[in-house]
VOPAGU-2260 file (C-alpha; in pm, 1 decimal, decimal comma):
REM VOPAGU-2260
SITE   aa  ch    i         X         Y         Z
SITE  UNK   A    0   -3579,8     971,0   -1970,2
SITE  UNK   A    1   -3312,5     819,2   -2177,7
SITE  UNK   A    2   -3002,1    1022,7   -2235,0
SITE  UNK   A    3   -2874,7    1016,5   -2629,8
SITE  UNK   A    4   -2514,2     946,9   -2705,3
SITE  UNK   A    5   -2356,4    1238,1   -2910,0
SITE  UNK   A    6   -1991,0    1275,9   -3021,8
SITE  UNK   A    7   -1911,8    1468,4   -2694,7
SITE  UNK   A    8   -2069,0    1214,5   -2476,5
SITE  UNK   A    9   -1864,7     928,4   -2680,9
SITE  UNK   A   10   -1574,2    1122,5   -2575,3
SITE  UNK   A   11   -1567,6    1173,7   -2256,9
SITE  UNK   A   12   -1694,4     814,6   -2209,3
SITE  UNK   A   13   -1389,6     707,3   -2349,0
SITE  UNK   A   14   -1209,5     996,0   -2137,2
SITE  UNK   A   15   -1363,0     856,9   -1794,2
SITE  UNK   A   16   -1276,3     469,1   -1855,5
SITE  UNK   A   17    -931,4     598,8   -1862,4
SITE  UNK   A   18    -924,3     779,6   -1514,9
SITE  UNK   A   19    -740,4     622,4   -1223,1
SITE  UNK   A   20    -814,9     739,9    -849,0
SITE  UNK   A   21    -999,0    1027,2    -725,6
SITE  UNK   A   22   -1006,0    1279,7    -985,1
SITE  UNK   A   23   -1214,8    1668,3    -937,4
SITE  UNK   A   24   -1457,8    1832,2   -1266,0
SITE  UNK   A   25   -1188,6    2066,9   -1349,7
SITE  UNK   A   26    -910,1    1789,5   -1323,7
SITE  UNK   A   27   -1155,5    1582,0   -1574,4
SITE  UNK   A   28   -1275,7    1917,3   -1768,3
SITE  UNK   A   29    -838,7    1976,2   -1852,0
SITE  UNK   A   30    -850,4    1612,7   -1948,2
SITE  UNK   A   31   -1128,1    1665,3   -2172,2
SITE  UNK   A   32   -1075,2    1990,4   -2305,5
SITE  UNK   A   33    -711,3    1915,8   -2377,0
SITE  UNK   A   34    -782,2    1754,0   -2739,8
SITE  UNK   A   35    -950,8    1920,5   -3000,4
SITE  UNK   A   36   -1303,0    1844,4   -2844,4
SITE  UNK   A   37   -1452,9    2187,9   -2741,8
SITE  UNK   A   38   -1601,3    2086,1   -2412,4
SITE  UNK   A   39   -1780,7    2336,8   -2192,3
SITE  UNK   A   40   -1733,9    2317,5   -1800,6
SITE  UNK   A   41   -2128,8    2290,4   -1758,2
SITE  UNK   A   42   -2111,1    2007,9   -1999,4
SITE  UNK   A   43   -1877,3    1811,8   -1759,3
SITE  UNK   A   44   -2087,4    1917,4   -1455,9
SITE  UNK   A   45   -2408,8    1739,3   -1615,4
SITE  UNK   A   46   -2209,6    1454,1   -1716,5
SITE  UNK   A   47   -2059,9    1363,3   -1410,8
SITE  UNK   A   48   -2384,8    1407,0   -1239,9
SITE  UNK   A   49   -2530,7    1196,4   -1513,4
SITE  UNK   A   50   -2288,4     935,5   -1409,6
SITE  UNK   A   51   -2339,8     951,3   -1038,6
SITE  UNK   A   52   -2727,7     876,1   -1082,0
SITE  UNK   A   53   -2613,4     540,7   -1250,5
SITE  UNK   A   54   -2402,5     440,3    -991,4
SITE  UNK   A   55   -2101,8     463,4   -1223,0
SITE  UNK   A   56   -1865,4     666,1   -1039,3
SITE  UNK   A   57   -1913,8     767,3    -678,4
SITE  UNK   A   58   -1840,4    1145,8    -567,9
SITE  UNK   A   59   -1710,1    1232,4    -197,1
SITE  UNK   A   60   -1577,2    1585,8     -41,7
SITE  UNK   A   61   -1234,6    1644,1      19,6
SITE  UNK   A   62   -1064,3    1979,0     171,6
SITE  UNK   A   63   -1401,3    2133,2      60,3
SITE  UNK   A   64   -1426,6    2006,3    -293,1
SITE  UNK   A   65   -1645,2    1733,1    -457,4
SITE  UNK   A   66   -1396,9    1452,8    -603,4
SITE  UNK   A   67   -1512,5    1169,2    -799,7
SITE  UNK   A   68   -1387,5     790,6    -809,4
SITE  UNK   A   69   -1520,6     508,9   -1036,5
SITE  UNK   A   70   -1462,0     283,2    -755,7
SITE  UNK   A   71   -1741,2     234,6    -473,3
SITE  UNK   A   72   -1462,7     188,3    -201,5
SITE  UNK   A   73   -1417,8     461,3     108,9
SITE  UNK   A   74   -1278,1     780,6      81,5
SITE  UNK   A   75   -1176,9     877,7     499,3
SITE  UNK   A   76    -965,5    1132,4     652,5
SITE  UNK   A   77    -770,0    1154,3     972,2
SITE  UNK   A   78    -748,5    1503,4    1109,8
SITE  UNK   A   79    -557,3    1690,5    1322,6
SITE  UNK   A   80    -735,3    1939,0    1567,0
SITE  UNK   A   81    -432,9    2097,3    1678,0
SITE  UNK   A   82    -244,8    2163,8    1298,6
SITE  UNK   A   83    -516,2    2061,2    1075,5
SITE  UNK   A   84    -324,4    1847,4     883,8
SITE  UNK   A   85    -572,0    1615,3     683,6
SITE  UNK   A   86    -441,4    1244,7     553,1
SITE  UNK   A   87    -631,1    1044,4     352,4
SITE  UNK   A   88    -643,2     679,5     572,2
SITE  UNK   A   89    -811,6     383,1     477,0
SITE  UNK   A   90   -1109,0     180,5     677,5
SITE  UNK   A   91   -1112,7    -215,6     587,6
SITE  UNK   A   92   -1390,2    -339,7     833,9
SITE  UNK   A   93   -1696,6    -146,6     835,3
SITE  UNK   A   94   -1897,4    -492,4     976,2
SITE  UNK   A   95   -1987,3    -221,1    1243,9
SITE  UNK   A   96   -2142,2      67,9    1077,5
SITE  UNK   A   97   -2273,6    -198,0     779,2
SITE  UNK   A   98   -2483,9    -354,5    1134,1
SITE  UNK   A   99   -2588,1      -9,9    1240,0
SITE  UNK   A  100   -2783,1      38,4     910,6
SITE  UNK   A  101   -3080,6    -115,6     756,9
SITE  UNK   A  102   -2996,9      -5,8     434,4
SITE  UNK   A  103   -2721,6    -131,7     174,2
SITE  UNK   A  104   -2390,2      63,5     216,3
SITE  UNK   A  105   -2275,1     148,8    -147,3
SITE  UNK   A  106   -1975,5     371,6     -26,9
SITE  UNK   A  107   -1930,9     589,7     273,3
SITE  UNK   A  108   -1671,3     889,9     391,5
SITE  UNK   A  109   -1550,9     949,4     752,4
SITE  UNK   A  110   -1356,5    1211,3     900,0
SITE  UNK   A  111   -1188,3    1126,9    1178,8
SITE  UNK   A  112   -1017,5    1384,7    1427,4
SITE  UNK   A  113    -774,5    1357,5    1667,5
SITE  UNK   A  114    -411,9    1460,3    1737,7
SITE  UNK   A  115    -121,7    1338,1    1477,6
SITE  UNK   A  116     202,4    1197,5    1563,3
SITE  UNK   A  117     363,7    1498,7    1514,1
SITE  UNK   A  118     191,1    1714,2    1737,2
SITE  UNK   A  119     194,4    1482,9    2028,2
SITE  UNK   A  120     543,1    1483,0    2013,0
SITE  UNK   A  121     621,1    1866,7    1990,3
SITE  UNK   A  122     357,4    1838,0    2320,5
SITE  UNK   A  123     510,4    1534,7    2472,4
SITE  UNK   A  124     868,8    1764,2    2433,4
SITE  UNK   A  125     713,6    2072,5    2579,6
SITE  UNK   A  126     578,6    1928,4    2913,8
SITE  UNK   A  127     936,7    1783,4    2965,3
């Protein structure tokens, strides 16, 4: 089924091609809604989804929320288990996980746990 372009769907074309980085559907719904467009939340829910089935922006979670990037790259976290501090890091070489698969890797998300620098310190000062 072919989606029709209307004047709202123009817009927040327009709006999207304009985004940099990872962005949430509120962030882009106060983006949208900030002109003279009236622009309905469920409007921008369909429309991202829309965009997600065509492979034009890529969605990932992050501290429990769906965020959206236009860019297919990696969206990973380091965690710590003692603080729960969360940093976004970034993965280069996936040759690994892209050999573990049989399928094409479009984009992935890893969370990776362990202990930050901070924490090992305050430890590594406690056992002194």
């Amino acid at each position: 089924m072919k989606s029709r372009i209307t004047r709202q769907k123009e817009h927040l074309i327009k709006r999207l091609a304009e985004i940099k980085g990872l962005f949430t559907a509120e962030e882009f719904f106060e983006e949208c809604s900030a002109e003279t467009f009236r622009i309905g939340i469920a409007t921008i829910y369909r429309f991202l989804n829309e965009q997600e089935k065509i492979n034009s922006i890529h969605s990932y979670r992050c501290d429990r929320k769906k965020v959206y990037s236009k860019t297919s790259t990696n969206h990973c976290h380091f965690i710590c288990e003692h603080c729960g501090k969360r940093e976004h890091i970034s993965i280069k070489n996936i040759e690994a996980i892209r050999a573990s698969t049989t399928g094409t890797i479009c984009h992935f998300q890893i969370d990776v746990y362990g202990i930050c620098k901070r924490c090992t310190l305050k430890k590594m000062l406690k056992t002194k």
